[in-house]
C-alpha positions as CSV (number, residue, x, y, z in Angstrom):
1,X,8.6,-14.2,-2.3
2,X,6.1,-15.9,0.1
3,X,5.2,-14.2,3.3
4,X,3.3,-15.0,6.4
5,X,1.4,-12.7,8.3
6,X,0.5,-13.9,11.7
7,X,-1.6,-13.4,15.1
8,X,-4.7,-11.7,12.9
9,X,-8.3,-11.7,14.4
10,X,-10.7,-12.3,11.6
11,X,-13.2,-11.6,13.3
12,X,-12.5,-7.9,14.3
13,X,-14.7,-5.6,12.7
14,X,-11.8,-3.4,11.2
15,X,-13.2,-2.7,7.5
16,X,-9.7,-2.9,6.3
17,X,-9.6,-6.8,6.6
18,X,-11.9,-6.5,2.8
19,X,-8.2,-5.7,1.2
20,X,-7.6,-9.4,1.6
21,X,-10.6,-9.9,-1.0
22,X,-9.6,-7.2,-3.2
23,X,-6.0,-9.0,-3.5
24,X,-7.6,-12.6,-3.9
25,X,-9.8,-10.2,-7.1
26,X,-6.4,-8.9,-8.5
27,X,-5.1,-12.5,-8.9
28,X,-3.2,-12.4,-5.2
29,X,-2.7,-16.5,-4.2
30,X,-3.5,-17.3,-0.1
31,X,-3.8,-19.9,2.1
32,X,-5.6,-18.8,4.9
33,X,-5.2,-20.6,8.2
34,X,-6.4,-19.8,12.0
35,X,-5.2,-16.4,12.7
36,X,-2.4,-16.3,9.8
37,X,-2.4,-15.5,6.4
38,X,0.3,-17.1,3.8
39,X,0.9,-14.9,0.8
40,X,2.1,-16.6,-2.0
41,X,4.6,-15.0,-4.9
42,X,1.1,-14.2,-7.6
43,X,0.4,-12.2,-10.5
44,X,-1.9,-9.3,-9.8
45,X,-3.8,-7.7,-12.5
46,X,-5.9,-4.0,-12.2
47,X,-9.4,-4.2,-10.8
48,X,-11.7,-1.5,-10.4
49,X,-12.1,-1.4,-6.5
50,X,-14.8,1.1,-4.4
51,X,-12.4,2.2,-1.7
52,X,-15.3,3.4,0.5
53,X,-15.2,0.5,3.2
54,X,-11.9,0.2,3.5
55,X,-10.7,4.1,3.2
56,X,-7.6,4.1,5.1
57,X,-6.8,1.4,2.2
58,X,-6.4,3.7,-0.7
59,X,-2.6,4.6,-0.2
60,X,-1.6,0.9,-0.3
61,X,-4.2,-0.1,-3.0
62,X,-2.4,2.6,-5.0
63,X,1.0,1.1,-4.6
64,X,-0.3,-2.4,-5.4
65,X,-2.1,-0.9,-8.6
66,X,1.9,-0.4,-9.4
67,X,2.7,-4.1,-9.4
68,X,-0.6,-5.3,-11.1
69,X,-1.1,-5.4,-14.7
70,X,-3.0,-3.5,-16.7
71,X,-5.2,-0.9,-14.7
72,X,-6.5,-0.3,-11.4
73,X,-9.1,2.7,-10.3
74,X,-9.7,3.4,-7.1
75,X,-13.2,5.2,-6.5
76,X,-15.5,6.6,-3.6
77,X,-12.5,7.8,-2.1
78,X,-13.6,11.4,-1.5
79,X,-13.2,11.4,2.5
80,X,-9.4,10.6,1.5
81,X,-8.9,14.3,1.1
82,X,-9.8,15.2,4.5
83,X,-7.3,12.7,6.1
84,X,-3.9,13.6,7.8
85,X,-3.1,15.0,4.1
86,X,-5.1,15.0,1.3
87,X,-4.4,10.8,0.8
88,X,-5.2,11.3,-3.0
89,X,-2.9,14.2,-4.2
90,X,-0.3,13.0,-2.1
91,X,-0.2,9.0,-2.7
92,X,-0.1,10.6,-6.5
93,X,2.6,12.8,-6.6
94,X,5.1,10.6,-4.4
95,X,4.1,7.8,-6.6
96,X,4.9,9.6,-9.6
97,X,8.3,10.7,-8.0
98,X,8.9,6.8,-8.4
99,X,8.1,6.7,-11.7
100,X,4.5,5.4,-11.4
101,X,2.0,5.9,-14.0
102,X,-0.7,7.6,-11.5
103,X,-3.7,9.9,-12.5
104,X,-5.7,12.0,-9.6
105,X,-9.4,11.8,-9.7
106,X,-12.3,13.3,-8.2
107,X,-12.6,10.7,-6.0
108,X,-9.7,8.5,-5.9
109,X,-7.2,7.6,-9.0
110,X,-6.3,5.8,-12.0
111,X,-3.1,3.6,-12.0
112,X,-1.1,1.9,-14.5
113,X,1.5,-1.2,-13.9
114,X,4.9,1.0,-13.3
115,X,8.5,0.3,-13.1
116,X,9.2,2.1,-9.7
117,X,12.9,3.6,-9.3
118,X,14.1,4.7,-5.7
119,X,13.6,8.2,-4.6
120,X,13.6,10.8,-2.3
121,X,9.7,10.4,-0.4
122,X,8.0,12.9,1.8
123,X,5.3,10.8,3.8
124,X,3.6,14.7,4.8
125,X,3.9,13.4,8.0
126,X,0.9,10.8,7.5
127,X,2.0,7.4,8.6
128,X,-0.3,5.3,6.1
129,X,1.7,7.1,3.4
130,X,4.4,6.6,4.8
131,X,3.7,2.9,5.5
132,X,2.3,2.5,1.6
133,X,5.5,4.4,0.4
134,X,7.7,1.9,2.0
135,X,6.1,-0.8,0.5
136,X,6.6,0.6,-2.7
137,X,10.5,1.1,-2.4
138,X,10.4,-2.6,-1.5
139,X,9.4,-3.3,-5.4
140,X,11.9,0.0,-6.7
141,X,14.9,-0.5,-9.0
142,X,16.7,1.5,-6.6
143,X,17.0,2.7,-2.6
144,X,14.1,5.0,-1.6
145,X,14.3,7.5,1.6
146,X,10.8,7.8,3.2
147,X,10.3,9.5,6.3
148,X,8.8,7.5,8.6
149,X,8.7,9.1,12.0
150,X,4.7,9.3,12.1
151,X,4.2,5.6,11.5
152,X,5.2,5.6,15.7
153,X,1.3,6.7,15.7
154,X,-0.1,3.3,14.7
155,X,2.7,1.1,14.0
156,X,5.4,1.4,16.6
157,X,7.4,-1.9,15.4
158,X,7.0,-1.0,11.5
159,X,11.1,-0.6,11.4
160,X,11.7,-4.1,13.5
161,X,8.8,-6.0,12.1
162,X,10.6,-4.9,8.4
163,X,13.7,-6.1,9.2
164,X,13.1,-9.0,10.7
165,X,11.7,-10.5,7.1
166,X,14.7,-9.3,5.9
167,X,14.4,-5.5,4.2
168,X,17.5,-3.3,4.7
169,X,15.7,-0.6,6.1
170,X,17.2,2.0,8.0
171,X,16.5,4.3,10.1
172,X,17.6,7.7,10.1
């Protein structure tokens, strides 16, 4: 479905803003407008993507690889490792809990287009895992439990914000 996301300064030097080129490269449809971004319902395919200037990125570029078809590899990811939890291993083997067709690499991981199923979800107390795993249960065949204490950290409102645009998410 289509979602707007609202009240963002483009002109903040954050380097994660670059994810909204990699979508438009995986096929993703926008409409861009003064401080809000329109996402339209789009077919993704797998891009190769240098995760380097946008790092903090790699858990959710995994989970979109899920959705996209064909493959996406994620590289230059090394510093990933040395996060709250190893980013890499962990995005994997949750992932793979979910079903998701997920290989580790040296420096970041292959993944193939995967029917997700709900499951049981250990964030390793790192809230952009736990914010990427969320997203994935949102495309699962099936509930998900993710703890998601540590997303207080960075995202206070993550719960709210999600249930305001109508995800039964609850909190525990």
């Amino acid at each position: 479905s289509e979602l707007r996301v609202e009240n963002l300064d483009f002109d903040d030097i954050q380097g994660d803003k670059i994810l909204i080129d990699i979508l438009v490269r995986m096929g993703a449809r926008l409409e861009i407008e003064k401080g809000t971004i329109i996402i339209k319902k789009s077919a993704l395919h797998g891009v190769k993507i240098d995760v380097n200037p946008c790092i903090d990125a790699l858990p959710i570029l995994a989970v979109i690889g899920c959705f996209a078809e064909g493959t996406t590899e994620l590289v230059n990811g090394t510093i990933c490792r040395q996060k709250e939890c190893d980013r890499i291993t962990v995005i994997c083997q949750e992932l793979r809990k979910m079903g998701a067709r997920i290989e580790e690499t040296r420096d970041g991981c292959i993944v193939w287009r995967s029917d997700l199923h709900g499951a049981e979800l250990f964030s390793h107390y790192d809230h952009r895992i736990a914010l990427s795993l969320a997203v994935a249960a949102l495309g699962a065949s099936s509930p998900s439990t993710v703890d998601s204490d540590c997303v207080a950290k960075t995202y206070p409102s993550f719960i709210s914000d999600f249930q305001s645009v109508g995800v039964a998410y609850e909190y525990r």
